[in-house]
C-alpha positions as CSV (number, residue, x, y, z in Angstrom):
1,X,10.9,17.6,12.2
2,X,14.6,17.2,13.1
3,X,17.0,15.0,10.8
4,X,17.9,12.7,14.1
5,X,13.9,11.5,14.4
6,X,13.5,10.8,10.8
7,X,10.8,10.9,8.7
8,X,6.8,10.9,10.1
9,X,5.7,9.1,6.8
10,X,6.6,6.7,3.9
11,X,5.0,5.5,0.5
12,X,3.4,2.7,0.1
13,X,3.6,0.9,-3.4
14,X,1.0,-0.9,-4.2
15,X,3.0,-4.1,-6.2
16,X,0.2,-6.2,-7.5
17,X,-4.0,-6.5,-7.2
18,X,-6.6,-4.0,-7.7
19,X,-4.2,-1.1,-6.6
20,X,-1.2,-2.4,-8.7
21,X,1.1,1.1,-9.7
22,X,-0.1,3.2,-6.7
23,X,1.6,5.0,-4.3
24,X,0.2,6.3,-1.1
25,X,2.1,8.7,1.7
26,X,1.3,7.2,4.9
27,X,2.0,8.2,8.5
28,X,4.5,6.1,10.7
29,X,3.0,4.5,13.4
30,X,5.0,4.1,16.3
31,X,7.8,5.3,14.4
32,X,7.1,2.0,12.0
33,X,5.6,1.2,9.1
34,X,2.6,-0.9,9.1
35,X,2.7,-4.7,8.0
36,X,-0.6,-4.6,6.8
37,X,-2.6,-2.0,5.4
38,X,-6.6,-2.2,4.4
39,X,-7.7,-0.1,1.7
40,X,-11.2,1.3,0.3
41,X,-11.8,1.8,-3.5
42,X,-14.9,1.8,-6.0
43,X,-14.3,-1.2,-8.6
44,X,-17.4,-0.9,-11.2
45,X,-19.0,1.8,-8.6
46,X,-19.3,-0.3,-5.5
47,X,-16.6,0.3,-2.6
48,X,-14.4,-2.7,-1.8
49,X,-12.3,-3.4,0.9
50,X,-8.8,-4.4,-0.2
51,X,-5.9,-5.8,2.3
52,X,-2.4,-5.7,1.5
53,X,0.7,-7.2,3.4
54,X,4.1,-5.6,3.6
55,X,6.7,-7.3,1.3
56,X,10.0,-4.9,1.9
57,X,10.9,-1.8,3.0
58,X,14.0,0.3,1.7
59,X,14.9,4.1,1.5
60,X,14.7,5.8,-1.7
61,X,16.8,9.4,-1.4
62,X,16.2,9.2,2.1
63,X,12.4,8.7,1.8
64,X,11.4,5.5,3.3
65,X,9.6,3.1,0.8
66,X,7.1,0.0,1.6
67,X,6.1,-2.5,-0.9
68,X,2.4,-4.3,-0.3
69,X,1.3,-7.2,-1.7
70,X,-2.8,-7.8,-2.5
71,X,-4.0,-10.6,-0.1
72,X,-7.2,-11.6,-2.3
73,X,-8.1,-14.3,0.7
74,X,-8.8,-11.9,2.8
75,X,-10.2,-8.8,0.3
76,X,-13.9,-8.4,-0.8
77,X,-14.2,-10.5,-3.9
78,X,-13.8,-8.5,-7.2
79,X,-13.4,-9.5,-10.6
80,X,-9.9,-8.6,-11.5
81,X,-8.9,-8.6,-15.1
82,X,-4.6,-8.4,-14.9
83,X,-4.8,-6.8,-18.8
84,X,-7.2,-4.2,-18.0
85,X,-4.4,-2.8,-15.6
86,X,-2.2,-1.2,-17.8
């Protein structure tokens, strides 16, 4: 990929929720990142479905970075102990 079309991905950060301190690379969609993102995991071996809304965006040695914050409204219910995440 050329320098004048930029990057095809970013990393999402994960600020807060079940996925608090992850990062994920994640493809560009229409040249954007996405404002919301769903995302599977196994909490106590069952999957969940977790959605997260874009906070900020910024570029981070020319790597472009999104910040997602948990919407527990909308997520499968799981217990979420905010100690246990260390």
């Amino acid at each position: 990929m050329s320098a004048d079309t930029g990057p095809a991905e970013y990393v999402a950060e994960f600020i807060d929720g079940p996925l608090e301190g992850e990062f994920e690379h994640r493809v560009l969609v229409g040249g954007k990142a996405e404002s919301r993102v769903g995302m599977m995991a196994a909490v106590d071996g069952l999957e969940s479905l977790f959605w997260y809304d874009a906070v900020d965006e910024r570029q981070v040695n020319g790597q472009l970075r999104v910040r997602f914050r948990f919407d527990a409204d909308d997520s499968d219910p799981v217990e979420f102990d905010e100690d246990d995440n260390d």
